[in-house]
C-alpha positions in Angstrom: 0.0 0.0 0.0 1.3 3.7 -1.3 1.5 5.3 2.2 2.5 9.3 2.1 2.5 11.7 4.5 1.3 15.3 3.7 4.1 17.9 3.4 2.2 20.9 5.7 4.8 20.4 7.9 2.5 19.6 10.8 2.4 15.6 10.8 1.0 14.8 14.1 3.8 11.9 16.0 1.4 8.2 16.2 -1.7 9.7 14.0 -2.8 9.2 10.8 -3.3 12.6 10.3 -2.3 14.0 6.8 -1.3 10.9 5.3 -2.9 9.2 1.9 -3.5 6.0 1.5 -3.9 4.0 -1.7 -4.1 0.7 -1.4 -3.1 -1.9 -3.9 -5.4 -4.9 -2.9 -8.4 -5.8 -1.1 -6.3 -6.6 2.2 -4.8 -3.2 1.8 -8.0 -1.1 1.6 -9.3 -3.1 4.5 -6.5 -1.9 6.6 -6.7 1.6 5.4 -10.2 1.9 6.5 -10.1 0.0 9.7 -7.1 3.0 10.4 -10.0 5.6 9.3 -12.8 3.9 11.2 -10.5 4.6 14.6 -9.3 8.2 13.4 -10.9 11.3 15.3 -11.3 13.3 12.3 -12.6 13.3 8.9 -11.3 11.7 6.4 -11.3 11.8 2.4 -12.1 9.0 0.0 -11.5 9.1 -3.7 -13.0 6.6 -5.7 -11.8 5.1 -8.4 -14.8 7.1 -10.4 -12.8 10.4 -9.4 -15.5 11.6 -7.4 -13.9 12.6 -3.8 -16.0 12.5 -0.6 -15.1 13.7 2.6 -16.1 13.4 6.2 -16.8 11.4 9.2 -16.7 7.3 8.7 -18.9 5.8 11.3 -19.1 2.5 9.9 -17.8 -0.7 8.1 -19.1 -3.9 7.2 -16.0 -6.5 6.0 -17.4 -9.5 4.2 -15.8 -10.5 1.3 -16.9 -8.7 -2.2 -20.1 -7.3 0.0 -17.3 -4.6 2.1 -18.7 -1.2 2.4 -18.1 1.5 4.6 -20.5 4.2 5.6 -19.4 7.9 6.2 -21.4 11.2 7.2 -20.0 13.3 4.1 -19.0 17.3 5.7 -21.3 18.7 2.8 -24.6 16.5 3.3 -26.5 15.3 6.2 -27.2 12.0 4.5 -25.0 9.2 4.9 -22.6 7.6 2.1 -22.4 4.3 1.4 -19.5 3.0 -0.3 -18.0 0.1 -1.3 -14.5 -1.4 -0.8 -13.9 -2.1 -4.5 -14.8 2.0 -5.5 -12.0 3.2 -3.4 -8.6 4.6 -4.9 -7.5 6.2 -1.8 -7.9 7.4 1.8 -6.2 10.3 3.3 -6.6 11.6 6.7 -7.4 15.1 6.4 -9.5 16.2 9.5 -7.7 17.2 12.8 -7.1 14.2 14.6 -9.4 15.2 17.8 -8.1 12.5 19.6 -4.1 13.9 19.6 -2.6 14.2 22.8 -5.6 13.3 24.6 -3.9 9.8 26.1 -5.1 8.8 29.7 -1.5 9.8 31.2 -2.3 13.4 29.7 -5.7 13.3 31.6 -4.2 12.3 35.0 -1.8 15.3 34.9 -4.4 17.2 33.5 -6.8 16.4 36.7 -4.2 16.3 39.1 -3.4 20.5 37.7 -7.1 21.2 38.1 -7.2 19.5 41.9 -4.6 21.8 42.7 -6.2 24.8 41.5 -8.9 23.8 43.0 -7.0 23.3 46.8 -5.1 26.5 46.3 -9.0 28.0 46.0 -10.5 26.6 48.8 -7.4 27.2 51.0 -7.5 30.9 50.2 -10.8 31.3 50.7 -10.9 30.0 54.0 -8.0 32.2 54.5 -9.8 34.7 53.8 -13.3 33.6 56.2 -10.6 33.3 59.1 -11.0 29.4 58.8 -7.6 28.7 58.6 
């Protein structure tokens, strides 16, 4: 599978984000979607008709020559259904909502906030002549 990275400059370390896929077999595009299907951001499909469709995927269905994938497109409120053997490419071009945003980021995160929230409490009784 053709796997390039976007030259923006702003490649985001362990995301997908700003890379193009193209997959070469039916294996390939699998993998490529089942990458897009756990993204955070929209995505872009090209189809091997040259139309182009992006958004939100939300969906996937592998079972042999029956594969599709479903995705909210940005422009539309009705969903797309597309199937595996119509894609030419997938290339992650949303934010990646999801960067940065790992369970050791939240503890520190909430551990900040508890501290702010101390530092509050103990100046405010402070300031009642609690403390």
């Amino acid at each position: 599978m053709t796997d390039s990275k976007s030259h923006s400059g702003e490649e985001v370390a362990g995301s997908p984000e700003g890379r193009v896929f193209q997959p070469a077999s039916f294996a390939e595009v699998a993998e490529a979607i089942e990458l897009a299907f756990d993204y955070r951001g929209d995505v872009t499909v090209s189809l091997k008709s040259g139309e182009s469709i992006s958004g939100y995927l939300f969906n996937r269905q592998v079972s042999g020559s029956d594969s599709y994938l479903e995705i909210f497109p940005s422009d539309s409120s009705d969903a797309r259904h597309i199937r595996y053997d119509q894609i030419a490419a997938i290339a992650f071009t949303g934010e990646d909502t999801a960067t940065g945003k790992s369970w050791e980021a939240w503890i520190v995160k909430k551990g900040s906030d508890r501290r702010a929230e101390i530092e509050r409490v103990e100046s405010e009784a402070r300031t009642r002549g609690i403390l």
